[in-house]
C-alpha positions in Angstrom: 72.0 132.8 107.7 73.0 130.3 105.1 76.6 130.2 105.7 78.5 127.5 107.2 79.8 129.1 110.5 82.9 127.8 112.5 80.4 126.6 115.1 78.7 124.3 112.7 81.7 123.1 111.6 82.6 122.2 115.1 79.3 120.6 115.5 79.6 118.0 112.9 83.7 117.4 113.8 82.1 116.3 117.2 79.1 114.5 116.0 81.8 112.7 113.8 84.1 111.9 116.8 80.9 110.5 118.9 79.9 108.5 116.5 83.4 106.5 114.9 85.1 107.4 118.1 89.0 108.8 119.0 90.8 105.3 118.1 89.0 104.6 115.1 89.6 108.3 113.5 93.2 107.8 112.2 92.5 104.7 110.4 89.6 106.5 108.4 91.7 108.9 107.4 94.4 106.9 106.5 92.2 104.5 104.6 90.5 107.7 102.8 93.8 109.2 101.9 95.0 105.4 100.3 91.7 105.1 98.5 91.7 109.0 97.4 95.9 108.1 96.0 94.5 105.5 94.3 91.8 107.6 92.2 94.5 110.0 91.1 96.7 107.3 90.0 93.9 105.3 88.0 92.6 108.5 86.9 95.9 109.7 85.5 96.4 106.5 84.1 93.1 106.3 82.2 93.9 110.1 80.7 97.3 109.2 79.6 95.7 105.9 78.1 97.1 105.6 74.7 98.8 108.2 73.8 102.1 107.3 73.3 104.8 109.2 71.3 104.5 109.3 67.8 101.5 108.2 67.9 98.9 110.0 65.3 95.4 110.4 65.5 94.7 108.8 62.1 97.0 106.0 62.4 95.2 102.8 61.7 95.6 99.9 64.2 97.8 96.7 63.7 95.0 93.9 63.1 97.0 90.7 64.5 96.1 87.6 62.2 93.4 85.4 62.7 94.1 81.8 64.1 91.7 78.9 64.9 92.5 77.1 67.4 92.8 73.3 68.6 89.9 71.7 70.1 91.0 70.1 73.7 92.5 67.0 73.0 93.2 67.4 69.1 96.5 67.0 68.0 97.1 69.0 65.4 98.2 72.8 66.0 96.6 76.2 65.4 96.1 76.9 61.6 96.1 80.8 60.8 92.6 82.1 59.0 92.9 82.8 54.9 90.5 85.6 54.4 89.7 87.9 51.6 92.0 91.2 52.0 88.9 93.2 50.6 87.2 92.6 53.5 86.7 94.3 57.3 85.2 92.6 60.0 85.1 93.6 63.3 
């Protein structure tokens, strides 16, 4: 009684052709099938996300220095920051 039967199936692929009609159909699908290649891609990409060879779990990331910079118009050039090496920010 609560199983999907092959007539219900049919059912709904007719309700479905009805309502986006015959020539619409393959461009659905295609755009479904683009948008579904793209969710595996991004998805494989986010797992894979930063783990690259050689690459420990307790390594400690490369802190690039601090630099102010110019305001618009000033002439002089970006100076880097002198801060205590005792201490973490961030």
């Amino acid at each position: 009684m609560g199983a999907i039967s092959p007539m219900h199936l049919l059912v709904v692929a007719l309700v479905v052709v009805v309502v986006f009609g015959s020539k619409r159909l393959p461009d659905t699908a295609r755009a479904l099938g683009k948008s579904m290649r793209i969710m595996k891609s991004e998805t494989t990409a986010m797992k894979s996300d930063g783990k690259k060879p050689g690459e420990g779990a307790d390594a400690e990331p490369a802190v690039a220095p601090r630099v102010i910079q110019p305001a618009p118009g000033e002439s002089e050039a970006a100076r880097p920051v002198d801060e205590p090496r005792g201490s973490a920010q961030g």
